[in-house]
ChimeraX commands (.cxc) that place a marker at each C-alpha (Angstrom):
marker #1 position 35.78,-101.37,2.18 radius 0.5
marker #1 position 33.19,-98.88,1.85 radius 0.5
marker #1 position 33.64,-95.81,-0.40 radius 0.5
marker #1 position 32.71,-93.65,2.66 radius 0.5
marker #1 position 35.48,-95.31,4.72 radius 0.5
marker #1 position 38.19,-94.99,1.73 radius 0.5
marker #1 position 37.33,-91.13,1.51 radius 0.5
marker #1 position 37.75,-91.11,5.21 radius 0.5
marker #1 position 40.81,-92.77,5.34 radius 0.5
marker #1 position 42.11,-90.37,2.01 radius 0.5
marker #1 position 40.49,-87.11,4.32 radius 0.5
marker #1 position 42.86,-88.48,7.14 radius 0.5
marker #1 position 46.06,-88.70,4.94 radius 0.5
marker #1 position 45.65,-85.64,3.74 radius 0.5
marker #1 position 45.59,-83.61,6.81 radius 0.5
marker #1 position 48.81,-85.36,7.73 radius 0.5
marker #1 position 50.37,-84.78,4.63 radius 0.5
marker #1 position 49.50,-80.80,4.71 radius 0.5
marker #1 position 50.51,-80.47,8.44 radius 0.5
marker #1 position 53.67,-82.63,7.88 radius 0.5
marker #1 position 54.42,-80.92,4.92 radius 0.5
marker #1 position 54.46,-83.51,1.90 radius 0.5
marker #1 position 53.92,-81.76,-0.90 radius 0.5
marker #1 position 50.83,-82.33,-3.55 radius 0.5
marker #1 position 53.66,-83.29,-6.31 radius 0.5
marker #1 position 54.71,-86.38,-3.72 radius 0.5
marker #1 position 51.45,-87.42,-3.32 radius 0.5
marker #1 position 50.67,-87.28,-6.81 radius 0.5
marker #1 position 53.40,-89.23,-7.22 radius 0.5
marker #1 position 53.05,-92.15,-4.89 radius 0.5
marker #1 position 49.44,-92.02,-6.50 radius 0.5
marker #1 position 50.91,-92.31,-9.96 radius 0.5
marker #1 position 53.23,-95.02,-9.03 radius 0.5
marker #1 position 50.12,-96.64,-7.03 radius 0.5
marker #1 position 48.14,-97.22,-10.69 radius 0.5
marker #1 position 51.03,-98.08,-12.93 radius 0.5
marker #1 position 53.35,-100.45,-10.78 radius 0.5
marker #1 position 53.53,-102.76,-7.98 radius 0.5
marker #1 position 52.86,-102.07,-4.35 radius 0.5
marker #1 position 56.52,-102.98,-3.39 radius 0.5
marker #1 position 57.52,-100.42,-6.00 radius 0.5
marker #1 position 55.80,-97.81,-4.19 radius 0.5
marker #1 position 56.50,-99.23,-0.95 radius 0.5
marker #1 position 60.19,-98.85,-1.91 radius 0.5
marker #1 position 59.60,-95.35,-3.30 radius 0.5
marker #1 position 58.07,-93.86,-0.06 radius 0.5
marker #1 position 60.77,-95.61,1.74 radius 0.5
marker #1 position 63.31,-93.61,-0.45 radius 0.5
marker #1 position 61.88,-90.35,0.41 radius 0.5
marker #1 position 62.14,-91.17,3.87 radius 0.5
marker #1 position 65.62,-92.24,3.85 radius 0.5
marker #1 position 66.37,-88.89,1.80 radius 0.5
marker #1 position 65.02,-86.59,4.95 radius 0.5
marker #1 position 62.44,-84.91,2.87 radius 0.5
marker #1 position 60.09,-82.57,4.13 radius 0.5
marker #1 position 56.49,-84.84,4.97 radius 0.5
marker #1 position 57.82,-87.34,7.18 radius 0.5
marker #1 position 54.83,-88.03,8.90 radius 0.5
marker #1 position 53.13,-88.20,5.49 radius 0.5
marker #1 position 55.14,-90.37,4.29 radius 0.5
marker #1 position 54.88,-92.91,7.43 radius 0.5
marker #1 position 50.92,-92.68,7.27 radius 0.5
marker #1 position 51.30,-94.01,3.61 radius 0.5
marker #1 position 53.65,-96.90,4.85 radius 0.5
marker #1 position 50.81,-97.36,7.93 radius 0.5
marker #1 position 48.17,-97.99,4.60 radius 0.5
marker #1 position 50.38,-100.04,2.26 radius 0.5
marker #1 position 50.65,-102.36,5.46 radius 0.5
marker #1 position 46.87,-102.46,5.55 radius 0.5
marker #1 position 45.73,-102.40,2.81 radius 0.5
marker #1 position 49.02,-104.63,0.76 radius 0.5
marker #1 position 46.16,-107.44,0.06 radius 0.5
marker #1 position 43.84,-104.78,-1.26 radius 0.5
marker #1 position 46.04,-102.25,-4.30 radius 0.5
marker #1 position 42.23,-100.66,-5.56 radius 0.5
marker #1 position 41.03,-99.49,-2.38 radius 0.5
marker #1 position 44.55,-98.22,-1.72 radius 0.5
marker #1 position 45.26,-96.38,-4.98 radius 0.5
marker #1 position 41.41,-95.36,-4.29 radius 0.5
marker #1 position 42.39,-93.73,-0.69 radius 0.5
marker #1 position 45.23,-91.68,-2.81 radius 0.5
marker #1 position 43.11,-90.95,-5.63 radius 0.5
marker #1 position 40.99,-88.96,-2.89 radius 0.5
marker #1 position 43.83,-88.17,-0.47 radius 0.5
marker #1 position 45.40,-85.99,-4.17 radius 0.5
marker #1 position 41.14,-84.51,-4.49 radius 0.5
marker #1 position 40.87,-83.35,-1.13 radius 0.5
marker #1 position 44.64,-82.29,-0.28 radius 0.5
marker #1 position 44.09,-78.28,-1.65 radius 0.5
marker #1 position 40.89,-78.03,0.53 radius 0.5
marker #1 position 43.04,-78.91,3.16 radius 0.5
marker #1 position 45.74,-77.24,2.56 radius 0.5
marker #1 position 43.86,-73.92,2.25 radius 0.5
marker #1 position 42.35,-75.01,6.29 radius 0.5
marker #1 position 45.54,-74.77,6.99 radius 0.5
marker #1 position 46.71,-71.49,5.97 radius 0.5
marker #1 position 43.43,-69.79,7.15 radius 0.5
marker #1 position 44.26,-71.46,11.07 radius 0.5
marker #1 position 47.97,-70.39,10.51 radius 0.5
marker #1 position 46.63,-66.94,8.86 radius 0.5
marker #1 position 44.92,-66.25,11.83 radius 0.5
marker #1 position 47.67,-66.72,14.18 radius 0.5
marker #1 position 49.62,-64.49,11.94 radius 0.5
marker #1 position 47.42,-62.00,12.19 radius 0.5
marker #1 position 47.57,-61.49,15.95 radius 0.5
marker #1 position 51.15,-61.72,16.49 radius 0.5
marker #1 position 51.61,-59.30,13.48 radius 0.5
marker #1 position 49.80,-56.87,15.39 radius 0.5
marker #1 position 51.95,-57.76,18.63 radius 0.5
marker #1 position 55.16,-57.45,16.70 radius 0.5
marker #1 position 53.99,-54.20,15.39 radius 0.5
marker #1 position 53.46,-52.70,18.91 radius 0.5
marker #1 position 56.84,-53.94,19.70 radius 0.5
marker #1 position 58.81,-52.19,16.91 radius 0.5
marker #1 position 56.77,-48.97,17.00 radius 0.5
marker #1 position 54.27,-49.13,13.91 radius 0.5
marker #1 position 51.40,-49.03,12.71 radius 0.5
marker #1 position 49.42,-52.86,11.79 radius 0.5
marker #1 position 47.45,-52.12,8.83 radius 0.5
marker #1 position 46.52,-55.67,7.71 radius 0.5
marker #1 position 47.58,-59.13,6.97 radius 0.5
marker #1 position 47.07,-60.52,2.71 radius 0.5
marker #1 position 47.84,-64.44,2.35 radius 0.5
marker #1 position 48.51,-65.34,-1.04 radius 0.5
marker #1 position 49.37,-69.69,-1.70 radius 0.5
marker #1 position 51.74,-70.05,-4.14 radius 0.5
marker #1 position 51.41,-73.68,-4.22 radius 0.5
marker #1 position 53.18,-75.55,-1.23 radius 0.5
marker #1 position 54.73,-71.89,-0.65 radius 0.5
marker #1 position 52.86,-69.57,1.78 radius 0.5
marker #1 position 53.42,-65.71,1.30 radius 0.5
marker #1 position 51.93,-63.12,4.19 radius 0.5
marker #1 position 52.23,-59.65,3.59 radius 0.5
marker #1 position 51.97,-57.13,6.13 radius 0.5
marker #1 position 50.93,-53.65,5.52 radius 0.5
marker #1 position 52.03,-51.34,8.20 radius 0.5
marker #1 position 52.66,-47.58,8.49 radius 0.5
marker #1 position 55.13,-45.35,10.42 radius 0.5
marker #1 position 58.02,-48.14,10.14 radius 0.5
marker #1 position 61.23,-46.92,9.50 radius 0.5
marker #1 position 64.03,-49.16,10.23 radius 0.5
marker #1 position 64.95,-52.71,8.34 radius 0.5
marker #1 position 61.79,-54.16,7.42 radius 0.5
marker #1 position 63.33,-57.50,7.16 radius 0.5
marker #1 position 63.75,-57.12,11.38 radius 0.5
marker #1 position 59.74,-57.07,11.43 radius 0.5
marker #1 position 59.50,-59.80,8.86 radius 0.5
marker #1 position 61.98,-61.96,10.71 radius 0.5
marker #1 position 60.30,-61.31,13.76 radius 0.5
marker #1 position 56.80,-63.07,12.58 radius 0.5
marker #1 position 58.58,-65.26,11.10 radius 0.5
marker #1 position 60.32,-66.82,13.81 radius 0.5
marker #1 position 56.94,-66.45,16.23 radius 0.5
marker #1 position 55.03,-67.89,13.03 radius 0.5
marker #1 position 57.41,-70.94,12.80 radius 0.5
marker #1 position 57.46,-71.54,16.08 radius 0.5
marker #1 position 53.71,-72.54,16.70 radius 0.5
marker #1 position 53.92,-73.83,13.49 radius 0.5
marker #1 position 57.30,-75.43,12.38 radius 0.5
marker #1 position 56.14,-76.58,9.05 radius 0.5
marker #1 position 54.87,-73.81,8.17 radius 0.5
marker #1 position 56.86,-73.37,4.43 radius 0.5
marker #1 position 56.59,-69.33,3.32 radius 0.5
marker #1 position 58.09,-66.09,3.45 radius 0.5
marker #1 position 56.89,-62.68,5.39 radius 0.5
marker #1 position 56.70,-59.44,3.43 radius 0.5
marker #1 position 56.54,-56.50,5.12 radius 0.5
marker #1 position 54.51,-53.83,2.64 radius 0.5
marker #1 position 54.70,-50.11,4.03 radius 0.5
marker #1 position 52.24,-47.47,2.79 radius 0.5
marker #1 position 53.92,-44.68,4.37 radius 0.5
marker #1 position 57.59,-43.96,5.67 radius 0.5
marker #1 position 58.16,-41.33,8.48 radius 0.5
marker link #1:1,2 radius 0.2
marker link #1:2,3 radius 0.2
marker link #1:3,4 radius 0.2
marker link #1:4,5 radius 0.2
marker link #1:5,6 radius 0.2
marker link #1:6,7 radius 0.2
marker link #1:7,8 radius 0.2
marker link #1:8,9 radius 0.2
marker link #1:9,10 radius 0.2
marker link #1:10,11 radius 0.2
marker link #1:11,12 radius 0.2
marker link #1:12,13 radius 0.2
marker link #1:13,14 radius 0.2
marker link #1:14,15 radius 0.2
marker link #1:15,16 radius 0.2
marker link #1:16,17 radius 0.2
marker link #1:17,18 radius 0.2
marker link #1:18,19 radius 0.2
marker link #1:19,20 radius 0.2
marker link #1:20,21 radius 0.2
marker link #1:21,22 radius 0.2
marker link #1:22,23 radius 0.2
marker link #1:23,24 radius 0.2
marker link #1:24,25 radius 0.2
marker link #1:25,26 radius 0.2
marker link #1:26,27 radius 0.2
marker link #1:27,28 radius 0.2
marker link #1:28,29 radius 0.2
marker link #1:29,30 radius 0.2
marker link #1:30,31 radius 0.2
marker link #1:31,32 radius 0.2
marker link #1:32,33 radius 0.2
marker link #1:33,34 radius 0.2
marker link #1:34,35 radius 0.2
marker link #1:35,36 radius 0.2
marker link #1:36,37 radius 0.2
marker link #1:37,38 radius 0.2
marker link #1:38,39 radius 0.2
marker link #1:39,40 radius 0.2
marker link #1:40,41 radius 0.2
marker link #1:41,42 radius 0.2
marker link #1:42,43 radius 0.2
marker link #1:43,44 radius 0.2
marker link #1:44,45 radius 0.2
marker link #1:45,46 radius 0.2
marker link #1:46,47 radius 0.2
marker link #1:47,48 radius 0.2
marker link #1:48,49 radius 0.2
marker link #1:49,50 radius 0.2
marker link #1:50,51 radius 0.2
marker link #1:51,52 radius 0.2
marker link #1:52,53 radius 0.2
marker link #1:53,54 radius 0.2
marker link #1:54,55 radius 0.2
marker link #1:55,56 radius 0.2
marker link #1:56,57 radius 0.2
marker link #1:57,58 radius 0.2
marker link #1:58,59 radius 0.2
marker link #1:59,60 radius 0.2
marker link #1:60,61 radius 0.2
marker link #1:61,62 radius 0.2
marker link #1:62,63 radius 0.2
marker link #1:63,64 radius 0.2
marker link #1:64,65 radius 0.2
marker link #1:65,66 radius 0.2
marker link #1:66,67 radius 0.2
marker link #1:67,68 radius 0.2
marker link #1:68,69 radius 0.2
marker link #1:69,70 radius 0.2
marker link #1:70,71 radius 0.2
marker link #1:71,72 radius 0.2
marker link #1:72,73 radius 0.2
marker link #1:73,74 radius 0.2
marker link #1:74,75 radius 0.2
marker link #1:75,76 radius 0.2
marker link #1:76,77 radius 0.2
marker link #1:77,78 radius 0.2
marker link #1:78,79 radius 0.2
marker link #1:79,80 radius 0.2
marker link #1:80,81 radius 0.2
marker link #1:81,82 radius 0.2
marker link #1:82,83 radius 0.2
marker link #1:83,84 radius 0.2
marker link #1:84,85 radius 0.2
marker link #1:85,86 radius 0.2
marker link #1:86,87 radius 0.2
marker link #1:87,88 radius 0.2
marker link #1:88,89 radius 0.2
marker link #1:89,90 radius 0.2
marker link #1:90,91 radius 0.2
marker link #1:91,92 radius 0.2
marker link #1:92,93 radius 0.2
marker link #1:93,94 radius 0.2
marker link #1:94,95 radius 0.2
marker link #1:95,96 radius 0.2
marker link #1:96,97 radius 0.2
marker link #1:97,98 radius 0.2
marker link #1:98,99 radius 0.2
marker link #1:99,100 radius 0.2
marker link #1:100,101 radius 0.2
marker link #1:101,102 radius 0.2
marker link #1:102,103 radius 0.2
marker link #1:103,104 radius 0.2
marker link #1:104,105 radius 0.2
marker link #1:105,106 radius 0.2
marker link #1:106,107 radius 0.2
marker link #1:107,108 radius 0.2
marker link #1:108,109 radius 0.2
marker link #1:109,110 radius 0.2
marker link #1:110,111 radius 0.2
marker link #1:111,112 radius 0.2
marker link #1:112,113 radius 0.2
marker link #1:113,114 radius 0.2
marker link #1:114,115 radius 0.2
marker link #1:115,116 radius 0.2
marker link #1:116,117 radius 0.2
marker link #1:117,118 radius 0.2
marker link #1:118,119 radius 0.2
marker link #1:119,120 radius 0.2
marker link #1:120,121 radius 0.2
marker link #1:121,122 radius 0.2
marker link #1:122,123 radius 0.2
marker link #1:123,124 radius 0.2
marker link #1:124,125 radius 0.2
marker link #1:125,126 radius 0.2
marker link #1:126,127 radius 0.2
marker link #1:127,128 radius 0.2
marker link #1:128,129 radius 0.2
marker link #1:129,130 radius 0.2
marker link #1:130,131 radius 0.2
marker link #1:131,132 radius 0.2
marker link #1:132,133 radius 0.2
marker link #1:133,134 radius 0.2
marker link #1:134,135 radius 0.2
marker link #1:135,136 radius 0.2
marker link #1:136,137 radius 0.2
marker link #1:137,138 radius 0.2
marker link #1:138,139 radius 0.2
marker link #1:139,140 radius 0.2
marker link #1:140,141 radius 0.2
marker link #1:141,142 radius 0.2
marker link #1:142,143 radius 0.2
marker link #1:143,144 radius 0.2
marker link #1:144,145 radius 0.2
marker link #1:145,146 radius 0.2
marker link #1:146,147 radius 0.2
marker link #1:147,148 radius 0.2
marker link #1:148,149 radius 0.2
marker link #1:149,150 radius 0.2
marker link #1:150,151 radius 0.2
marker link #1:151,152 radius 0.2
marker link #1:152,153 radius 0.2
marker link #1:153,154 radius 0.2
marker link #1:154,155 radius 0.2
marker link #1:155,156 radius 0.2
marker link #1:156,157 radius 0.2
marker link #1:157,158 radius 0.2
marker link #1:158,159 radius 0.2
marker link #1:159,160 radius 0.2
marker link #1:160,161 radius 0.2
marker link #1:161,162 radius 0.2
marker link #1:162,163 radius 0.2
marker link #1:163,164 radius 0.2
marker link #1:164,165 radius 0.2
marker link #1:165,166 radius 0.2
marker link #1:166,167 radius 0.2
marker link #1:167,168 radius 0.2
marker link #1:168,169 radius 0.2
marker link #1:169,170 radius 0.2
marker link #1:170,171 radius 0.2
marker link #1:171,172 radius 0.2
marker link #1:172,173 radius 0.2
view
């Protein structure tokens, strides 16, 4: 297999692995496993995570979908997850900036809702942990109400989505 069709396939696997939410440790380590042991060894490793209900299952099941394809083949398929483990923080920050956006306009909806001022949306990655913090103005009640709020409309677009909501107010009334 070309090298432009194994960074294709790696580009592929980690999309899924972002939007499933399999973390970059767990592909690191089916990568590690992938170099230093047997392909039934990670084949039986992947399979473990599965059985344990971790987050990533679709991750997880793309990986099986390429150890079946590639069993005959262990270099091109410790290739695709040398790139999948290059390319999986470009993707992940993708994926923040589409959910970022969303955030952004029903942060400004919930805003209207409970009375305050939106004064902006900051989205800081803490690794596989998302933190948005919204600055309003003129909120006086629980802010964790507000939070909870985005949260839940946040989550519900986007169930994977793995973070917290802060609610940062410059001013109290």
């Amino acid at each position: 297999m070309e090298e432009k069709e194994l960074k294709s396939e790696a580009e592929s696997l980690a999309k899924i692995a972002v939007e499933s939410g399999l973390g970059s440790k767990q592909l690191r380590a089916i990568y590690d496993l992938c170099r230093t042991k047997p392909l039934p060894v990670v084949e039986a490793y992947v399979q473990r995570q599965l059985g344990r209900d971790v987050s990533g299952k679709k991750g997880f099941e793309h990986v099986l979908g390429l150890l079946a394809r590639f069993r005959e083949d262990k270099a091109s398929f410790c290739r695709i997850l040398w790139y999948a483990n290059m390319v999986f923080d470009y993707f992940q920050k993708q994926y923040a900036m589409r959910y970022g956006e969303y955030a952004e306009a029903i942060s400004r909806k919930a805003c209207e809702r409970f009375g305050c001022k939106y004064l902006g949306l900051e989205t800081v990655s803490n690794g596989d942990l998302q933190e948005l913090r919204v600055s309003v103005s003129g909120y006086v009640k629980n802010p964790k109400d507000l939070s909870s709020a985005i949260w839940r409309e946040l989550t519900s677009k986007y169930p994977n989505f793995r973070g917290r909501v802060w609610i940062e107010q410059s001013e109290r009334r």
